[in-house]
C-alpha positions in Angstrom: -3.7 268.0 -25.0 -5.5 270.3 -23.1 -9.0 271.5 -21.6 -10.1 274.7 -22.6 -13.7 276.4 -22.1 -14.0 278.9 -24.9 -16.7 281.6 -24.7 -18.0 283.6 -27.5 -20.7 286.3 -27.2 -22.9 288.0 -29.2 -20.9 289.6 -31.8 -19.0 287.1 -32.8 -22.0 285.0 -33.4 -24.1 287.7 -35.1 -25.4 285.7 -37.7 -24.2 283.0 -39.9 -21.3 283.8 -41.4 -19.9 285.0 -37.8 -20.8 281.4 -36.5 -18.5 279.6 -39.7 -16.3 281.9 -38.7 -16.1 280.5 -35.1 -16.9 276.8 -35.9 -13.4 277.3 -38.3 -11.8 278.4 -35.0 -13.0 275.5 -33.0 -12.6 273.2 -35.5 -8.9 273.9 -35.5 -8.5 273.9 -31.3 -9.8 270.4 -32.1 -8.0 269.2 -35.3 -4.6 269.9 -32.1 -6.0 267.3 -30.0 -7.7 269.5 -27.4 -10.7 269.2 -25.2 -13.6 271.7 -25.8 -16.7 273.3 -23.9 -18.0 276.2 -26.2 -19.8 278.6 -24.4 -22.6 281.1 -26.4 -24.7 283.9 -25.8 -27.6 284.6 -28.3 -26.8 286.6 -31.3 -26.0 290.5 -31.0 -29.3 292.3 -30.2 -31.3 289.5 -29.9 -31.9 289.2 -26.0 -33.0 292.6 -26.7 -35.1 291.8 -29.4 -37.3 289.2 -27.4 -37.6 291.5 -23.7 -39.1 294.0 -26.5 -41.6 291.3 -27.8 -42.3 290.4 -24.0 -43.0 294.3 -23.0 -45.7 294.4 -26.2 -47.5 291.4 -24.8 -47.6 292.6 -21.0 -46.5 295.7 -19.1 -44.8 293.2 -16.4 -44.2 289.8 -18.1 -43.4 287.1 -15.1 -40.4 286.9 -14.4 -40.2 282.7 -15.0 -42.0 283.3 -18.5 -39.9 285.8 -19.3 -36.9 283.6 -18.4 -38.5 281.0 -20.7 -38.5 283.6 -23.5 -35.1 285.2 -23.4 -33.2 281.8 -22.8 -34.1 280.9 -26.5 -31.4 282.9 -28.1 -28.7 281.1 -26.7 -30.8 278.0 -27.8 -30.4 278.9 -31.2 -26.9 280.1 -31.1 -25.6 276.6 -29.7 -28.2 274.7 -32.1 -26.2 276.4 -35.5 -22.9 275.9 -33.7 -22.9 272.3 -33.6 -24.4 271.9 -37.1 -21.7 273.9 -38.5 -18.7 271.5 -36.6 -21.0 268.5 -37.7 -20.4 269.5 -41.1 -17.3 269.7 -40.7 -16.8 266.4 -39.7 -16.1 267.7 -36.1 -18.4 265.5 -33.6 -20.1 268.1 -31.1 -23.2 267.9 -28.9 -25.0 271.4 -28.0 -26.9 271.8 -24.7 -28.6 274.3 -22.7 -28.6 274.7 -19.3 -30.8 272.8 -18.1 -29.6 269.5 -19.8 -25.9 270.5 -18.2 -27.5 270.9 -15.6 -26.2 274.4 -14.3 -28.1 274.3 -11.3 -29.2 278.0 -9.7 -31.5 279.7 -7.2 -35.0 280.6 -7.8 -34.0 284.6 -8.3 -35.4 284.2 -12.4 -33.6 287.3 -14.3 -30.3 287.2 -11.9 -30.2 283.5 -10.8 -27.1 282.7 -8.7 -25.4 279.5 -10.0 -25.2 277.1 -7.1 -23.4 274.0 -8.3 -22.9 272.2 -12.0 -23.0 268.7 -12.3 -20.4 268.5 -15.1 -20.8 264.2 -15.1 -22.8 264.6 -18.3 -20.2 266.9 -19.9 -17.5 264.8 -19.4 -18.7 261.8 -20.6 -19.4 263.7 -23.8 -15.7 265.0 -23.8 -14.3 262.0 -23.2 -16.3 260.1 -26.5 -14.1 263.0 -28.2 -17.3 265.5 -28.7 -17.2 269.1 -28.8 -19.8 270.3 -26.1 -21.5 273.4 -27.3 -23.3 274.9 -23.5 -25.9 277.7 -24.0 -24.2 280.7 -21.6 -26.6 282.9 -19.4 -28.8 280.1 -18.3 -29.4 277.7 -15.8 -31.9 275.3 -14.0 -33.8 275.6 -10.6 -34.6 273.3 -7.9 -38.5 273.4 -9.6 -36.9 272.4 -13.0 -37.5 276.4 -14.0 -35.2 278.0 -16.2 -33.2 281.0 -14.9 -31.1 283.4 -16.2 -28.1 284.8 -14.9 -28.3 288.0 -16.2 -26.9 290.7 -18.1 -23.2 289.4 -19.3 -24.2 285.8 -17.8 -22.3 284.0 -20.5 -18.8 284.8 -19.0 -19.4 283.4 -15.7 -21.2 280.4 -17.6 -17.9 279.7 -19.2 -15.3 280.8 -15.8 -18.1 278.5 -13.6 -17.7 275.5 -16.0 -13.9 276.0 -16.4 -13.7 276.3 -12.9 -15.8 272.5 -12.3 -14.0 271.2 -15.2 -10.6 272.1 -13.9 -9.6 273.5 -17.8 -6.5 274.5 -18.2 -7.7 278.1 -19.7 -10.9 280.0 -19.8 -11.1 281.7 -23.4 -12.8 284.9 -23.4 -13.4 285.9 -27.2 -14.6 289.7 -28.2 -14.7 292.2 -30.4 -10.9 293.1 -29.0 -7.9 291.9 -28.9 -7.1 291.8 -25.1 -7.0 294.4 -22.2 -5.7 297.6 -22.7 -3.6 299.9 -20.3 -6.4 302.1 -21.6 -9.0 303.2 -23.8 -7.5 303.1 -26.8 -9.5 305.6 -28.9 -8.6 308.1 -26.4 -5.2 307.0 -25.6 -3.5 306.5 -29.3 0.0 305.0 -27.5 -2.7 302.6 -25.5 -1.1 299.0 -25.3 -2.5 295.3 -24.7 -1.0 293.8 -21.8 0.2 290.2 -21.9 -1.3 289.6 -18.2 -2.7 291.3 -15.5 -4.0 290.3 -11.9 -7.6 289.0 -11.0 -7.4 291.8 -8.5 -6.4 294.8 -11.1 -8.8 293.6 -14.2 -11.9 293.6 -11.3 -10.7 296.9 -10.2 -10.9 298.4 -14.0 -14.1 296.3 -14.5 -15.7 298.0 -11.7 -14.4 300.8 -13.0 -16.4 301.2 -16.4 -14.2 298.5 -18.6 -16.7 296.2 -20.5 -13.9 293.5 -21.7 -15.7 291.4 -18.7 -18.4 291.4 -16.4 -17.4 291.9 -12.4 -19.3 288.9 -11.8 -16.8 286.5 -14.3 -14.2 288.1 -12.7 -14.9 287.5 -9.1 -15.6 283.9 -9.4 -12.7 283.4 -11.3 -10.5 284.9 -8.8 -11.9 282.8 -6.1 -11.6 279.5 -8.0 -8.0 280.9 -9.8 -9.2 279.8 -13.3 -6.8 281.4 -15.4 -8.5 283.7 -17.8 -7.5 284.9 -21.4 -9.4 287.5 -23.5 -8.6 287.5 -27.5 -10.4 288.9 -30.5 -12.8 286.4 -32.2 -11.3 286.8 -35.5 -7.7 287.7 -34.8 -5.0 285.9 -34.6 -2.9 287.2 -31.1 -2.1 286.0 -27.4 -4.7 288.2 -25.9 -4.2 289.1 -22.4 -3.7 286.4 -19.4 -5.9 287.3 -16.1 -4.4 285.5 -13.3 -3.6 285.4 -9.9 0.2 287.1 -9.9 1.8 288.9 -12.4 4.9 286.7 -14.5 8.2 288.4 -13.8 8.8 291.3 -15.9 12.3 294.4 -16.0 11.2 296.9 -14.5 7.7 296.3 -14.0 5.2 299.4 -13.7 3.7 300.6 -10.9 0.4 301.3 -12.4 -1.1 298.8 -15.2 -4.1 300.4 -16.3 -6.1 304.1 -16.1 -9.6 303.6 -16.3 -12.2 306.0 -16.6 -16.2 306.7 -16.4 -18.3 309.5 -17.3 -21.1 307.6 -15.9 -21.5 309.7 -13.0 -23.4 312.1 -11.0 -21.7 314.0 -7.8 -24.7 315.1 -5.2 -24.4 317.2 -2.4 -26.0 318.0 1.4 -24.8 321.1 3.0 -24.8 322.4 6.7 -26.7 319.0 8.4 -26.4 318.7 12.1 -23.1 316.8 13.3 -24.5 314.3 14.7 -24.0 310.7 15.3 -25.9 308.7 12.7 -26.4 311.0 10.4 -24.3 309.7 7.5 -26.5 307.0 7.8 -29.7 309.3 8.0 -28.3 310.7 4.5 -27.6 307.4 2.4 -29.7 304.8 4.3 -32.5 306.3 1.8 -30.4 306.3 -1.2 -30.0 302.8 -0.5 -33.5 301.8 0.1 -34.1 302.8 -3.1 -31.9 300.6 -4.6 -29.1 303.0 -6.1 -25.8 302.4 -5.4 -23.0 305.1 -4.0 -19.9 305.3 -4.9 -17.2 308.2 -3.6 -18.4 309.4 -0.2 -16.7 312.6 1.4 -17.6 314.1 4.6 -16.4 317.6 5.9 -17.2 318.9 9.5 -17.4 322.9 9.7 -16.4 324.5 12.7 -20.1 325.4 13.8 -21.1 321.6 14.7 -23.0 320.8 10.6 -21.2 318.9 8.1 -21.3 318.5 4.9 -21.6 314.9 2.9 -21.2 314.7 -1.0 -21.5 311.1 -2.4 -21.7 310.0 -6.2 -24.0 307.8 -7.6 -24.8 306.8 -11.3 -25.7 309.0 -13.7 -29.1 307.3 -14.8 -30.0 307.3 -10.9 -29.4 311.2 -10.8 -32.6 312.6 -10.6 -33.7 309.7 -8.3 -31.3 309.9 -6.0 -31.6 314.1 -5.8 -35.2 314.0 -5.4 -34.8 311.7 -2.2 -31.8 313.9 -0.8 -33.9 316.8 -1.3 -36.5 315.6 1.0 -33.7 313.9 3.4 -32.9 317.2 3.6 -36.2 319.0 4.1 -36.0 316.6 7.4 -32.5 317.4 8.7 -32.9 321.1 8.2 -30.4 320.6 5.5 -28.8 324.8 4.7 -28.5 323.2 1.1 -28.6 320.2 -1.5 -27.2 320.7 -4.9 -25.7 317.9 -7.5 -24.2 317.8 -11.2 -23.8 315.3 -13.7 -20.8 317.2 -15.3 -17.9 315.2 -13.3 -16.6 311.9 -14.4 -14.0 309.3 -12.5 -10.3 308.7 -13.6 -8.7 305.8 -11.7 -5.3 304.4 -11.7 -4.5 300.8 -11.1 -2.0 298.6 -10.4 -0.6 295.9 -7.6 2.6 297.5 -7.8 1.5 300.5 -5.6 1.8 298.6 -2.9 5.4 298.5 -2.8 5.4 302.2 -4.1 5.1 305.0 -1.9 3.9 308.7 -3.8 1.7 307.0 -6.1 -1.1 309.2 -5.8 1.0 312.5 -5.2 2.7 311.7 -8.3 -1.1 311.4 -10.1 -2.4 314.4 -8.2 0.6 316.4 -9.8 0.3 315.3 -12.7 -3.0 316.3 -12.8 -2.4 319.8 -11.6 0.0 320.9 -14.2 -2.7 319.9 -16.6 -4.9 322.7 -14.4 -7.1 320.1 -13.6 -9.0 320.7 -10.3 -9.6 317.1 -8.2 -13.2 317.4 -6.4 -13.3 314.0 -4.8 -10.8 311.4 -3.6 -11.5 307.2 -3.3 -8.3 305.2 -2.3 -7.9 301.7 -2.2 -4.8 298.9 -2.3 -4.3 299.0 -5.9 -6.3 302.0 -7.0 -6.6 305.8 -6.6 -9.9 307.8 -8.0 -10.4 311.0 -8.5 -13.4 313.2 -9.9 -12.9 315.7 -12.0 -15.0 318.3 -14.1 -15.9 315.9 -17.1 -14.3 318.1 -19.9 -11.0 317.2 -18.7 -11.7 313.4 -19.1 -9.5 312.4 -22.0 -6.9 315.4 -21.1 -6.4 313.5 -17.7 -6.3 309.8 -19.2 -3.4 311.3 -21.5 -1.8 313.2 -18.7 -1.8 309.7 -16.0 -0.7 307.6 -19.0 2.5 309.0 -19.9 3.1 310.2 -15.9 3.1 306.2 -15.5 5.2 305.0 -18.4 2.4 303.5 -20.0 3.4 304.9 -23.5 6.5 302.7 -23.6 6.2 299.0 -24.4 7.2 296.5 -21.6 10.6 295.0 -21.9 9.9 291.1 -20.5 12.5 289.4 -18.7 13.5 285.6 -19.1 
């Protein structure tokens, strides 16, 4: 017998027939003996639905009403859920998150979880109940709900696992596991059977929705061992944990991930002095956008040059404050695009590899792909590019890496 959180989100609990889909699924975890928390978000579209009704009553709702308002999809969600095992014959007990209680800060809209008093939960566990939790949701210290927000569900379920000591955290989705890449742009693309906390937050951050950053990170730090599989497919899904299982000939790189999310901005012929890369993006931060690549290039007549990236909904933003930043430093230029996107490679195993990223830079190259910017870290390499060469350079990295050819696993 075993523990297991399970988390499903909003499309597999669309709408009724998606949720006897699921209580079928739990109802057979159960039927082999095993411990359940079931973890929900609110049907697909519906959060949205009710910040809409919010925005027609008031310009800017408060935030703890508002909090009050969206945390009633998930209500309804867990409330169907445990009808649907009751008439099954399955005993299960739903509750939100303030009768866990998942105990947060008092930031409504992007609460922090501080601690979970799981007492109540396992007492219901132990009298052989499913526990149905409402995901994206927690309590203050002013008995105010919070949410955790956008994609709060999944660290819901990895921060229960983790208090519950479950053997596995169950991510379910609309897909099957994690790819070595996109595969609508990759046809070769492959599910892998497990990858590091470390790699699956680098291709999170990265632009891969399988799982928020946020699920990820705390699940790293508390090693809960993840799994993602497809809500109505039978499969293994892919195992996120903290070191890769033995495998022949293991590849160096375990994923490409890519985002055409992305703006490239630049400040030209700035004076060379000390501070001044802090003079450019200390008001880029201020306002609350976030930079990503940053390159710096000193010319021979004491100015430099900086170009940084940034999102491409912050674009215009972010150029109209650079503009005036450089109005100040006497800037000879400032100029940006949002034609470029990011292609990243991934993978622990380039740290016992040397020529990683020369191999991906030639690779690159005899595709005629031009490289603009360059981001390196432990177990990834980045590069911007023109964003018509996007899938051309996915395809190229891919099958420079071996990621065409299935994985032979050892004993």
């Amino acid at each position: 017998m075993a523990l297991y959180v399970q988390k499903f989100g909003g499309s597999s609990v669309a709408n009724i027939e998606r949720i006897e889909q699921v209580a079928d699924k739990v109802q057979r975890f159960h039927a082999e003996g095993h411990q359940l928390v079931v973890v929900l978000s609110a049907m697909s579209g519906e959060t949205n639905r009710l910040l809409d009704l919010a925005r027609q009553v008031s310009d800017k709702p408060s935030p703890r009403e508002q909090d009050m308002l969206v945390s009633t999809g998930e209500q309804v969600t867990i409330a169907l859920l445990a009808m649907a095992l009751e008439k099954r014959g399955v005993p299960a007990i739903s509750m939100a998150g303030w009768q866990v209680p998942i105990c947060t800060d008092f930031e409504h809209g992007k609460a922090r979880i501080h601690k979970i008093d799981a007492g109540h939960v396992v007492q219901q566990l132990n009298s052989g109940k499913i526990v149905v939790v409402a995901g994206f949701q927690g309590v203050s210290a002013n008995n105010d709900i919070t949410t955790l927000g956008r994609g709060g569900s999944d660290t819901t379920a990895v921060a229960l696992a983790a208090v519950l000591k479950a053997d596995e955290c169950q991510i379910y989705t609309d897909v099957d596991g994690v790819y070595t890449t996109d595969p609508r742009v990759v046809a070769q693309a492959r599910r892998l059977e497990q990858i590091t906390f470390e790699e699956m937050l680098e291709m999170a951050s990265l632009g891969s929705k399988i799982l928020q950053i946020r699920a990820v990170e705390f699940a790293g730090k508390y090693g809960v061992p993840l799994r993602v599989l497809h809500s109505f497919q039978q499969g293994p899904g892919t195992l996120i944990t903290m070191e890769q299982k033995s495998i022949m000939e293991q590849p160096i790189i375990s994923g490409i991930a890519f985002n055409r999310d992305e703006a490239k901005l630049t400040i030209r012929g700035v004076p060379d002095t000390p501070g001044v890369a802090s003079g450019i993006l200390g008001p880029v931060s201020d306002a609350n956008i976030e930079v990503d690549v940053i390159v710096q290039n000193v010319a021979e007549d004491n100015t430099t040059d900086l170009t940084f990236t940034v999102g491409r909904l912050d674009y215009e933003k972010a150029l109209g404050i650079l503009q005036q930043t450089g109005d100040t430093l006497g800037a000879r230029q400032v100029s940006g695009t949002t034609h470029i996107a990011k292609v990243s490679i991934i993978g622990v195993g380039m740290r016992s590899h040397a020529g990683v990223a020369s191999r991906m830079f030639a690779a690159l190259a005899k595709e005629n792909i031009n490289i603009q910017m360059i981001s390196t870290s432990e177990i990834k390499v980045s590069v911007v590019i023109d964003e018509k060469y996007t899938e051309l350079a996915v395809r190229a990295l891919h099958s420079e890496f071996g990621l065409d050819t299935p994985l032979v696993t050892g004993a």
